[in-house]
C-alpha positions in Angstrom: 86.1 118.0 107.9 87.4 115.0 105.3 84.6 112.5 104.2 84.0 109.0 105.0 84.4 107.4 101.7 84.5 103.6 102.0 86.4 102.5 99.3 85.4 99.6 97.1 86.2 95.9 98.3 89.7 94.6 97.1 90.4 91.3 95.8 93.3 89.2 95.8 96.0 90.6 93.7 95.4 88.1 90.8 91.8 88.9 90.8 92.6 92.6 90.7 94.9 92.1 87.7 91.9 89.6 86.0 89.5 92.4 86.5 91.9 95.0 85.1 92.9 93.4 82.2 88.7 92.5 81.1 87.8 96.1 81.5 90.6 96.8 79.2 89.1 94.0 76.8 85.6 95.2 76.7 86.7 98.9 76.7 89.4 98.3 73.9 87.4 95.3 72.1 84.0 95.3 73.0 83.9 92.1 74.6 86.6 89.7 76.9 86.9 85.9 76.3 89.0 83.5 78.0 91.6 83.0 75.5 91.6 87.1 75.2 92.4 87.4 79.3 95.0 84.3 78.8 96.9 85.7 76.3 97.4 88.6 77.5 98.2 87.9 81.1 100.3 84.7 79.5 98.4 82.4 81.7 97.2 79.5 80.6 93.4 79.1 79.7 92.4 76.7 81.5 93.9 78.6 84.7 92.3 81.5 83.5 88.4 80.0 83.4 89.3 78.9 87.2 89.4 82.2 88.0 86.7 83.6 85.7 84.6 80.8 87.7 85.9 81.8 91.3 85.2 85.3 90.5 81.5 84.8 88.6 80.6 82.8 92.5 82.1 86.1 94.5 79.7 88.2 91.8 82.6 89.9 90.3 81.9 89.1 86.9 79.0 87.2 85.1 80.7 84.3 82.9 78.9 81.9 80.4 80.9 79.3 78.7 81.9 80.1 74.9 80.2 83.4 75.6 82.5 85.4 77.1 83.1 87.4 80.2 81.3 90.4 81.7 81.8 93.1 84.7 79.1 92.8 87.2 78.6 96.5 89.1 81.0 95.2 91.7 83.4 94.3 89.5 83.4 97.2 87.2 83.5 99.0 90.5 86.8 97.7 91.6 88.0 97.5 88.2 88.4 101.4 87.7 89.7 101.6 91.0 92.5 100.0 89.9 92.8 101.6 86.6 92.8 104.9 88.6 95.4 103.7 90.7 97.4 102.6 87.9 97.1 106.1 86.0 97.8 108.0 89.0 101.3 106.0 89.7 101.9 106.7 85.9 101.6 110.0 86.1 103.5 110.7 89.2 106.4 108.5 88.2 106.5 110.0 84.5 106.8 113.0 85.8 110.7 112.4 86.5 111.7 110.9 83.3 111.6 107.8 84.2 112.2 104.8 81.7 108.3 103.6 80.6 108.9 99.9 81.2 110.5 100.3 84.7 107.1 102.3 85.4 104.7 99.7 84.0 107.1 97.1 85.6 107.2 98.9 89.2 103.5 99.7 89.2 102.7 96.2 88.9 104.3 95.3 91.6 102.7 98.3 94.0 99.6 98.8 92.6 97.6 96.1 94.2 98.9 96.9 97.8 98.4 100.7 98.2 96.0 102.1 100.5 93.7 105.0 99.7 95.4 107.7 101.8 98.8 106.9 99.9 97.4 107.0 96.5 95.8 110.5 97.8 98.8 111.8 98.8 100.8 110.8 95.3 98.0 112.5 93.6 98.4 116.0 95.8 101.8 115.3 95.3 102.1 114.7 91.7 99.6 118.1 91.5 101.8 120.0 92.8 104.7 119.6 91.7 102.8 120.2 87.8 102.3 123.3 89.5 105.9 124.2 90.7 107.9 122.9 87.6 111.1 124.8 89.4 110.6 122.0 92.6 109.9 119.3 89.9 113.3 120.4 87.9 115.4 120.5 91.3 113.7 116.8 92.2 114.7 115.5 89.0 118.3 116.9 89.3 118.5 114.9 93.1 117.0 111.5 91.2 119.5 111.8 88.2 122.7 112.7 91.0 121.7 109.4 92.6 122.0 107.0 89.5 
């Protein structure tokens, strides 16, 4: 018998990628600030405290002007959902060799619209075929015969 999980809330794509890239902040710097979440998504600031304002009114983060930007439980929530996601794709599609930017540039575009029962089924996927490394060899023969 499978559970019931109810999986967390999703957000538009743009406020998936905003609540990615401040967990990456805080986990890689301690701390996000608008100019921080700007520059790295190459958005303009301005555009960016919009957001951070939107999203602070929907309780997805907790935002104080010249102070910064911080997850609420929700938003942290949703946050490492997405991270997950991300990883998972990463590892399924590095596991045929592909080039690293193509991954980071393909994932970006999939991430944000992929249900739960897909993702499961890239991570049984990408499980076994760590496991069977003969099945992995002949899949990666079949990609590079197509190229």
């Amino acid at each position: 018998m499978s559970k019931n999980v109810t999986p967390p809330p999703r957000g538009t794509r743009a406020q998936e990628d905003y609540l990615e890239q401040i967990l990456t902040l805080i986990e890689d710097k301690g701390y996000a600030r608008v100019v921080d979440i700007a520059s790295n998504l190459g958005i303009a600031q301005a555009s960016v405290t919009g957001m951070i304002q939107r999203m602070d009114t929907e309780g997805l983060v907790a935002y104080e002007k010249y102070r910064g930007v911080v997850l609420t439980e929700d938003g942290e929530r949703i946050a490492r959902e997405i991270v997950r996601r991300h990883e998972s794709l990463a590892e399924f599609f590095a596991l045929f060799g592909l080039d690293e930017k193509s991954i980071y540039d393909d994932i970006e575009g999939i991430e944000h619209h992929m249900s739960q029962p897909i993702l499961t089924a890239i991570q049984a996927l990408t499980s076994e075929l760590k496991r069977q490394p003969a099945l992995l060899e002949r899949v990666k023969k079949k990609i590079a015969g197509c190229s």
